[in-house]
N, C-alpha and C positions, 0 to 999 in steps of 0.2 A: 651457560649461566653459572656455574658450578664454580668454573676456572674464576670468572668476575666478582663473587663473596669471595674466593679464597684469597684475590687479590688486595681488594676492599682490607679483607681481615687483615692480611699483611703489612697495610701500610699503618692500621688503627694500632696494632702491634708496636709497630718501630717507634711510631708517635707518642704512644703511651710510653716505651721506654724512654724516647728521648723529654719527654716530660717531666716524669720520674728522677733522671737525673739533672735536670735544670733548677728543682722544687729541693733536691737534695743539696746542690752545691748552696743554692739561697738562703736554704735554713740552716749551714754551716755558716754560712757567712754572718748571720744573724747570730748564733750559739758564739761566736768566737765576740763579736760586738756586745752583747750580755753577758759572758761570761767576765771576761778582761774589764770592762766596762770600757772600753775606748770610745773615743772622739774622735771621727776624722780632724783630719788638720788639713787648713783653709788651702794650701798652698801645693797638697801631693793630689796627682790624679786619683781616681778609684782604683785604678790599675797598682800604682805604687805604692798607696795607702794598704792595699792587702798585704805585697809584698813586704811592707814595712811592721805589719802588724805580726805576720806569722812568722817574722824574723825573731820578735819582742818574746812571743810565745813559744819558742825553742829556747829563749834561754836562759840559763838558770842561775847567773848572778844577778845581774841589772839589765833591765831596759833603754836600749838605747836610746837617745834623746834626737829631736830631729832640727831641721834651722830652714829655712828655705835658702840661703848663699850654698848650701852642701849640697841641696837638691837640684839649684842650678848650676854647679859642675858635673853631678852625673848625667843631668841632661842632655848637660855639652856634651859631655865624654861620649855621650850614645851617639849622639851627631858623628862626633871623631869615627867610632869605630863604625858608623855603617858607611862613612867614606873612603874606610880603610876597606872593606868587603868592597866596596865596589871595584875599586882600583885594584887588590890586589887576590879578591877571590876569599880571602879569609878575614878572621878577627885577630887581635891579642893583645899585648900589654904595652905594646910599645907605644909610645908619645903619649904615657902619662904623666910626662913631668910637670904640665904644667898645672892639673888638679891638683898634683898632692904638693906643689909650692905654693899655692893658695891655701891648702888646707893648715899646710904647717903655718903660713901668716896669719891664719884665725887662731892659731894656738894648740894647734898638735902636736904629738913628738912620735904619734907610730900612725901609719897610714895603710891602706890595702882599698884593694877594688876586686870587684868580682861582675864579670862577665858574661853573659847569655847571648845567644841569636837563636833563634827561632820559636821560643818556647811562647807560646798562645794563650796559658793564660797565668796568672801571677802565682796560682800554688805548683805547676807545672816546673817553675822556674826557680822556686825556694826548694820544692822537692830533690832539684837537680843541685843544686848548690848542698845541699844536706847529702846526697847521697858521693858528694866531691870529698876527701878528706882532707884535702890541702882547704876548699871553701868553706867546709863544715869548721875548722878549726878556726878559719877567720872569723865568721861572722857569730860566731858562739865564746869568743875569747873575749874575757874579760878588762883585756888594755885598750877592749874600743867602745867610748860611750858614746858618740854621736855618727851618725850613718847619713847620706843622701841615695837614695834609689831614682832612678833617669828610666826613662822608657822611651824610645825612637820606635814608631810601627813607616816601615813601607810598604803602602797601598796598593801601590801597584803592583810590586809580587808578593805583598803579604806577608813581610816578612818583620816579625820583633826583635829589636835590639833593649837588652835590659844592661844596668849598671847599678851596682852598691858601692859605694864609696863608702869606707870606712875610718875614722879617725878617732884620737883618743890621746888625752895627755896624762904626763906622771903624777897628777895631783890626786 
């Protein structure tokens, strides 16, 4: 009988923790929606709109501006590179040309992308891009005012592909 409370307690245990931290991420997510006062925008998932927002809030010139044409080339580009993992095992930078020749036709003159796979959830994966020096430089650099963020998840192994695209002209 003894062993079955102690079990019971175990699981009330984990549950209240796993509670505890579900109630924590949601009231950050709340604090950072009040604090910034942000509006989603109609056109980024939940998923990207965080990433796009905690992007805003690292940094310390201007907020970058968003478009929905920039958010469906990171889309694509997510597309791109989880077809590139599939075929070739990995990700990376190759066959961006043709996002950032689009970007430059909207009116860019500096470009950059920054890349994820696996990270599960959207501060997971700005975490990682901040703790990146080459990524923290990009996306906190002041020659880029407009961003699109892409998200690809595959279901069947569970696996996220994220994308920033970054662009920015000399005016």
């Amino acid at each position: 009988m003894l062993e079955i409370i102690l079990i019971v307690g175990i699981f009330l245990f984990l549950g209240g923790i796993f509670l505890y931290l579900h109630i924590k991420k949601e009231k950050r997510i709340r604090n950072i929606i009040k604090t910034y006062n942000i509006i989603q925008v109609n056109h980024l998932s939940f998923e990207e709109w965080i990433v796009f927002s905690e992007i805003n809030i690292n940094r310390k010139t201007h907020d970058l501006l968003t478009d929905e044409k920039t958010f469906e080339l990171a889309r694509r580009r997510c597309k791109e590179i989880y077809q590139q993992d599939l075929e070739s095992g990995g990700i990376s930078h190759n066959g961006v040309g043709d996002e950032f020749g689009e970007l430059i036709d909207l009116g860019a003159d500096e470009v950059s992308e920054c890349l994820g796979k696996g990270y599960r959830s959207p501060h997971s994966f700005v975490e990682a891009l901040l703790k990146s020096d080459k990524h923290r430089k990009a996306i906190l650099s002041d020659k880029f005012d407009w961003c699109g963020i892409g998200l690809y998840i595959d279901y069947e192994i569970n696996t996220y592909y994220w994308c920033v695209l970054l662009a920015g002209d000399n005016d």
